[in-house]
C-alpha positions as a Markdown table, in Angstrom:
| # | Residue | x | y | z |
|---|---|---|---|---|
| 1 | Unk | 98.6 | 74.8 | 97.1 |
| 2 | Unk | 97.3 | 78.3 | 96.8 |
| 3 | Unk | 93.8 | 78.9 | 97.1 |
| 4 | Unk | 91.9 | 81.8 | 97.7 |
| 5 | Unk | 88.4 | 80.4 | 99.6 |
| 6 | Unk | 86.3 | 83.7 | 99.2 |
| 7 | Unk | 85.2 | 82.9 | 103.1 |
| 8 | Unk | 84.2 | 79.0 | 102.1 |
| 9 | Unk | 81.4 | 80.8 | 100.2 |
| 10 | Unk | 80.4 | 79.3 | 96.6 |
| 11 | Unk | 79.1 | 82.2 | 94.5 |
| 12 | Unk | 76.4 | 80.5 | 93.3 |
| 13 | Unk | 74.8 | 80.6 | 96.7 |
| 14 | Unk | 73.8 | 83.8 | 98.2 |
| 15 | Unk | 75.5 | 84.3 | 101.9 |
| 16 | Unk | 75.7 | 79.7 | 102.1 |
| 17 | Unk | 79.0 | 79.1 | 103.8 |
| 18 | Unk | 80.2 | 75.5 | 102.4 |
| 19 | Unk | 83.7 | 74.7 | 103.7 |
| 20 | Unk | 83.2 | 70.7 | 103.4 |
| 21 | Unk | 83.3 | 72.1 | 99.4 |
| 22 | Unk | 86.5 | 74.1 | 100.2 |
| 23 | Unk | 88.0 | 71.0 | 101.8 |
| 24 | Unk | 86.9 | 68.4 | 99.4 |
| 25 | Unk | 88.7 | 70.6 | 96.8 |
| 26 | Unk | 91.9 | 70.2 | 99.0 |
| 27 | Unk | 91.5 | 66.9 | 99.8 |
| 28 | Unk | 91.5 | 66.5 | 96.2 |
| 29 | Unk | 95.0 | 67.2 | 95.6 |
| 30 | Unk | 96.5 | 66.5 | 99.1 |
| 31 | Unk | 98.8 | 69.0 | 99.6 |
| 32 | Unk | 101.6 | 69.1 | 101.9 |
| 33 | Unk | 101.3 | 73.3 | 102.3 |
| 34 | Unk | 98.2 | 75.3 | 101.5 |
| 35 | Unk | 98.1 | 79.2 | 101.9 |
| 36 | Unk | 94.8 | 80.1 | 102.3 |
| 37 | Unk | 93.3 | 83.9 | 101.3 |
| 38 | Unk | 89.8 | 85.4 | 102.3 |
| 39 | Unk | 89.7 | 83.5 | 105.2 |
| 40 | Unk | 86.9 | 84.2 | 108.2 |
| 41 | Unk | 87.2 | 84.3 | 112.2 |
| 42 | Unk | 84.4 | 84.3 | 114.3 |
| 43 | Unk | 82.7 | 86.0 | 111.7 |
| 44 | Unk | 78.7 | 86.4 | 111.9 |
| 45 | Unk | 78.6 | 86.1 | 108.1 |
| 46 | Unk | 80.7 | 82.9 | 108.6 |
| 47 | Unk | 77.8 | 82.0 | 111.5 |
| 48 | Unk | 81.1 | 82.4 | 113.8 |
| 49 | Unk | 83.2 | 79.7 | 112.6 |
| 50 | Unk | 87.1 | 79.7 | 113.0 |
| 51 | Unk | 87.5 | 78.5 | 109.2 |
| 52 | Unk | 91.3 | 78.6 | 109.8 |
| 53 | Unk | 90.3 | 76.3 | 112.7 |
| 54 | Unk | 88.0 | 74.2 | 111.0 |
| 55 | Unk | 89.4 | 73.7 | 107.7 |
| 56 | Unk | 92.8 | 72.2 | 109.4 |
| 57 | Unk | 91.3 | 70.2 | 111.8 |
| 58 | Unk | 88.5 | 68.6 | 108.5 |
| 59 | Unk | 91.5 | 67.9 | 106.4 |
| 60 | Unk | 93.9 | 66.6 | 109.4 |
| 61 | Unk | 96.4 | 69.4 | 108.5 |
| 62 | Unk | 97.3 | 70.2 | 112.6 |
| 63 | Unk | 99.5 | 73.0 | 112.4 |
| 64 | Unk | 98.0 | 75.7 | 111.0 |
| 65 | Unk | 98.5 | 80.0 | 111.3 |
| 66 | Unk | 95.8 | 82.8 | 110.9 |
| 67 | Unk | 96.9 | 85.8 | 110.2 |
| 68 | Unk | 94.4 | 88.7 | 110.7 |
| 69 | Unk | 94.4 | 91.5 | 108.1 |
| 70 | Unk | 91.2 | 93.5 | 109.3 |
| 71 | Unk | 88.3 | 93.0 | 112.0 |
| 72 | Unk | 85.4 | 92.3 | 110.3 |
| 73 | Unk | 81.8 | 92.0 | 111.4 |
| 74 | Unk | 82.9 | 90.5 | 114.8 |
| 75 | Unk | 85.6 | 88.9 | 113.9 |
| 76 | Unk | 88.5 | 88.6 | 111.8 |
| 77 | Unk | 89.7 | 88.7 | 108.6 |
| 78 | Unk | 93.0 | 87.3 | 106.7 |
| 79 | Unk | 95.1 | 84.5 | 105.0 |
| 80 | Unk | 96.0 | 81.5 | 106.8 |
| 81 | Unk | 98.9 | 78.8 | 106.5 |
| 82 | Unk | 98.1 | 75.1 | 106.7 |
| 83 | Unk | 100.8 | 72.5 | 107.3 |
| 84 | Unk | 101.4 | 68.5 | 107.4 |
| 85 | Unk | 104.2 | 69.4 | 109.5 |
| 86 | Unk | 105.5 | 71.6 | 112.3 |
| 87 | Unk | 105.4 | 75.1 | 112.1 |
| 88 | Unk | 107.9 | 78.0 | 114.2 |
| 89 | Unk | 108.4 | 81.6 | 113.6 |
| 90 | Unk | 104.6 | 82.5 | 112.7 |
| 91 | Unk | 104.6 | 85.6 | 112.0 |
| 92 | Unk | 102.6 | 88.8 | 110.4 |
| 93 | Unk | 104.2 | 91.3 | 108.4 |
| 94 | Unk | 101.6 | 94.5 | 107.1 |
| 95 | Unk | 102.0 | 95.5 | 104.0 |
| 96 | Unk | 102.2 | 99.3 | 103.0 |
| 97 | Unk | 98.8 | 101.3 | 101.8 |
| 98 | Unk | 99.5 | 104.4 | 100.5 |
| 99 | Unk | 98.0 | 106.9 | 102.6 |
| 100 | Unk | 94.4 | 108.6 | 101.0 |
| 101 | Unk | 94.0 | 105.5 | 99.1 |
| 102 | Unk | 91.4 | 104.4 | 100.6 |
| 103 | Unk | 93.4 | 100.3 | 100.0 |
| 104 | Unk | 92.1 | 97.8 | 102.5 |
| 105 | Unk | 94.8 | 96.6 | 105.3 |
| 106 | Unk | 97.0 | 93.8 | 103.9 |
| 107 | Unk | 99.3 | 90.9 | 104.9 |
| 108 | Unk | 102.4 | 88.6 | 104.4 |
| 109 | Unk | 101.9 | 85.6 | 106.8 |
| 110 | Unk | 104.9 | 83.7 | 107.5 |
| 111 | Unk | 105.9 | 80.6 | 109.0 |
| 112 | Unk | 109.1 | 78.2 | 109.6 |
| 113 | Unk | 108.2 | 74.6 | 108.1 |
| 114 | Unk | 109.7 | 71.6 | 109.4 |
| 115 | Unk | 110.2 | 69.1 | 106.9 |
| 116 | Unk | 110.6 | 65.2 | 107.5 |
| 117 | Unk | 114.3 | 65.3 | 106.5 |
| 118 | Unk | 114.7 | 67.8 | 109.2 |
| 119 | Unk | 115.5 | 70.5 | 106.5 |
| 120 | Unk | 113.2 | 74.0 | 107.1 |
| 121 | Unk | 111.8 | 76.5 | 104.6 |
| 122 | Unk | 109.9 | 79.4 | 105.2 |
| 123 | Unk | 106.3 | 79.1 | 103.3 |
| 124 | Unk | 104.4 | 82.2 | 103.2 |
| 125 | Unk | 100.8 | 83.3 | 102.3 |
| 126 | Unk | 99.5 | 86.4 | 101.1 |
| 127 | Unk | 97.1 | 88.7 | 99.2 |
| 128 | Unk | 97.9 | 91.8 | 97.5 |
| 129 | Unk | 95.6 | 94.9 | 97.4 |
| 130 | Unk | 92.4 | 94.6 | 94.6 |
| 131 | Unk | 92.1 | 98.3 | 93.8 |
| 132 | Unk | 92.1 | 98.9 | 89.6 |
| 133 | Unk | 95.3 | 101.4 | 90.6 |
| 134 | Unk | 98.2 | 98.9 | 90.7 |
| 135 | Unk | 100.1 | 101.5 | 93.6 |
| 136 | Unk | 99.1 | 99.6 | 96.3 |
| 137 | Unk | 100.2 | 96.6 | 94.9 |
| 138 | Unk | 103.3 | 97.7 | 94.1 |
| 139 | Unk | 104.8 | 98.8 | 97.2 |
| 140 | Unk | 103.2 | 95.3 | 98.7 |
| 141 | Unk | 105.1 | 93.4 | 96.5 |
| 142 | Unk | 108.5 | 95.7 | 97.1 |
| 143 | Unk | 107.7 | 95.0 | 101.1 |
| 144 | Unk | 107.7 | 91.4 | 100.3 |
| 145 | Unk | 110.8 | 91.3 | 98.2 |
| 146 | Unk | 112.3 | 93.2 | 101.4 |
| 147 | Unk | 111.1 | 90.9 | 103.8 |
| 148 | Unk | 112.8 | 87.7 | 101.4 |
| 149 | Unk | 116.0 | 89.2 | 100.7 |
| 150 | Unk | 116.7 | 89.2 | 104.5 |
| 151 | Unk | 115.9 | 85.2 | 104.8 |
| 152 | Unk | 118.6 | 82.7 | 104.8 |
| 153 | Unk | 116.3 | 80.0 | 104.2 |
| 154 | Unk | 114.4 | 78.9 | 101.1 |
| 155 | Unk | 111.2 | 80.8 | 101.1 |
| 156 | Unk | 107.9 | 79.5 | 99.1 |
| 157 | Unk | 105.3 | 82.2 | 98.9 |
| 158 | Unk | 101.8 | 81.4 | 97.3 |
| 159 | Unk | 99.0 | 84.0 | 97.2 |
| 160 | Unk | 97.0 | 85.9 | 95.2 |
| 161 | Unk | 98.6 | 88.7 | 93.7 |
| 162 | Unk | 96.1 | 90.4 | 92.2 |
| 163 | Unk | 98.2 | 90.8 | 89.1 |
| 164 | Unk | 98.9 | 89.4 | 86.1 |
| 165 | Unk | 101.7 | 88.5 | 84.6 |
| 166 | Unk | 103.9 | 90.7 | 82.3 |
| 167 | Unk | 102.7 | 93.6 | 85.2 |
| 168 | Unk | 105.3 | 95.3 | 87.0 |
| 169 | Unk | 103.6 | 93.8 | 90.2 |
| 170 | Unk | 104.7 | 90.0 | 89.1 |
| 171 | Unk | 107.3 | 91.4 | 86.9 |
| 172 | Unk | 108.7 | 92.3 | 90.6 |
| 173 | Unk | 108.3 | 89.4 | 91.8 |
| 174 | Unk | 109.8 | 87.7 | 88.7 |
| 175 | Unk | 113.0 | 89.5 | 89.4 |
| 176 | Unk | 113.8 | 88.1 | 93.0 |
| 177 | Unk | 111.4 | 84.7 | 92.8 |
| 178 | Unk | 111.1 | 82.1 | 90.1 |
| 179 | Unk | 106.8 | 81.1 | 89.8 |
| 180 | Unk | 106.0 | 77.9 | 89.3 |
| 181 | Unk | 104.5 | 78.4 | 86.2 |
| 182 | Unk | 105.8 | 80.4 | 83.2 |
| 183 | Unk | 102.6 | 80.2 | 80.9 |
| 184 | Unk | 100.1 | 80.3 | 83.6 |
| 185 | Unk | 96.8 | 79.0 | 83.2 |
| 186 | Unk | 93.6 | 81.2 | 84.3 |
| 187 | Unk | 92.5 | 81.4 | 87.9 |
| 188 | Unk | 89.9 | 83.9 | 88.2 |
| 189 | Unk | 86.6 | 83.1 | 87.3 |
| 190 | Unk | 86.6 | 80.1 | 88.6 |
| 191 | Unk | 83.8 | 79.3 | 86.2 |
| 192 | Unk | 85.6 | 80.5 | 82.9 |
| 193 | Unk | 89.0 | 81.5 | 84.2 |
| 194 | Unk | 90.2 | 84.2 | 82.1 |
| 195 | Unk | 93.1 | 85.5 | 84.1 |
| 196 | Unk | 95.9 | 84.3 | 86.4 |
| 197 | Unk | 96.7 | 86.1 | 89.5 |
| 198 | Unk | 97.0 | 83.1 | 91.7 |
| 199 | Unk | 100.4 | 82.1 | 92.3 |
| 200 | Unk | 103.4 | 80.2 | 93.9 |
| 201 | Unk | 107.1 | 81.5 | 93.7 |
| 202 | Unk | 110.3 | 80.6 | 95.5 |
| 203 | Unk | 113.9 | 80.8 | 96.2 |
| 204 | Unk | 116.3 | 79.0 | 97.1 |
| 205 | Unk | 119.5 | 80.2 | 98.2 |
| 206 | Unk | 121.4 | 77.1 | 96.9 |
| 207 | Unk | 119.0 | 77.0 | 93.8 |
| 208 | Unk | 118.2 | 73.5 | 94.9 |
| 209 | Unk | 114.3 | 73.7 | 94.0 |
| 210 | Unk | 113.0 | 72.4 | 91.1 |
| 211 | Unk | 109.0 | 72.5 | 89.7 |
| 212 | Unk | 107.9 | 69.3 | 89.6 |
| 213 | Unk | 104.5 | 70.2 | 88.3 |
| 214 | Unk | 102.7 | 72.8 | 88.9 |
| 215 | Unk | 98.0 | 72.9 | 87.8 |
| 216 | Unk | 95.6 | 74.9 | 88.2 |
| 217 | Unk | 92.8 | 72.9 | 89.7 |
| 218 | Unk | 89.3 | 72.5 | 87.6 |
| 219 | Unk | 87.4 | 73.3 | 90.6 |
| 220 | Unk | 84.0 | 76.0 | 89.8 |
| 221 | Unk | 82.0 | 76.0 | 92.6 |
| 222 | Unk | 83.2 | 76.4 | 96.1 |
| 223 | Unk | 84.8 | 79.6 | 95.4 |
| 224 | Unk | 85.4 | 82.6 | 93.0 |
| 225 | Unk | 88.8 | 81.5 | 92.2 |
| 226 | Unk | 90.7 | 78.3 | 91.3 |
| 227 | Unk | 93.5 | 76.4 | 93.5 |
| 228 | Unk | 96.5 | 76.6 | 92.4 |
| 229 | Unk | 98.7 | 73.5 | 93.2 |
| 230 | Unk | 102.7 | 72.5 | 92.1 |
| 231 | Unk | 105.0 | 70.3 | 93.5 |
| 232 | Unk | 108.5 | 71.7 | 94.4 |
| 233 | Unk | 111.3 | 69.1 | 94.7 |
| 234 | Unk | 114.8 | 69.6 | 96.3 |
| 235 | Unk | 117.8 | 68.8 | 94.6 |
| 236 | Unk | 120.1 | 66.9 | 96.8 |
């Protein structure tokens, strides 16, 4: 799953922080991997909660990452990875801003996750600049592609990009991942989704994944976007 929680606040209410709607969503679908965007540490507008913290522990997902992209109001600030099983390797990559931009800090989290066969694939979360200019974007995306090309294992990243597709920020991503969906359903409103820029990718350095299914959840009011969920098999 990828879901962007817009810090467990529903839009409808004014500064009312709601994650039991966040994970009720979730729970929903029971996914095996959720990357998580606009995700609050410790703070005050979150009333100091560790949502990474929280949301794992509500939904009985026990390995979990935060990574921080900026320190806000006290706190922090990022994307998080949640996990059924193990996690190694956490890690934070930044992600270029061009300089005079004035582009908010951004992330690729990264972890190692253990599967039950004993097999591992890196799942990674992340969310790409939202400035109307598509440069910052860009050179994100470029970074990420970097960062994937120099993984042997199978790498499934889920986000929001920010982009749409047929733009040269997912046509970027087109070229070195394969997204789960083709002809993507709308994400953003969540109320009346008129665009997609939620999305899972991957590769496989075997080519052994295949898309299962892959939804867009009809979920309106605990955030301002929709979750994304697909199921990704592995050809034996």
């Amino acid at each position: 799953m990828s879901y962007n929680i817009h810090h467990c606040n529903p839009p409808s209410r004014s500064n009312f922080i709601d994650v039991n709607a966040v994970v009720n969503a979730i729970n929903a679908e029971k996914p095996d991997l959720i990357a998580l965007q606009e995700v609050d540490v410790n703070t005050v507008r979150s009333g100091n909660m560790n949502q990474a913290q929280e949301l794992a522990s509500k939904l009985r997902m026990h390995h979990y990452f935060f990574g921080k992209a900026i320190d806000y109001q006290g706190g922090e600030y990022g994307v998080a990875i949640l996990s059924k099983y193990p996690l190694s390797e956490r890690e934070v990559h930044r992600l270029p801003v061009k300089q005079g931009s004035g582009g908010e800090p951004r992330i690729l989290a990264t972890a190692i996750v253990k599967l039950p066969d004993g097999s591992s694939v890196r799942f990674a979360s992340t969310h790409l600049d939202a400035q109307s200019d598509p440069t910052n974007r860009q050179l994100q995306i470029e970074k990420i592609v970097d960062i994937a090309s120099n993984d042997n294992l199978p790498f499934i990243i889920a986000g929001d990009f920010n982009a749409t597709p047929g733009s040269n920020v997912i046509n970027t991503l087109d070229a070195h991942f394969r997204r789960t969906c083709q002809v993507c359903a709308g994400t953003i409103p969540a109320t009346n989704p008129t665009k997609a820029i939620d999305f899972i990718a991957y590769k496989h350095p075997r080519n052994k994944f295949r898309v299962g299914s892959h939804k867009v959840v009809n979920e309106s009011y605990a955030s301002d976007h929709r979750p994304v969920v697909a199921v990704i098999n592995i050809e034996e």
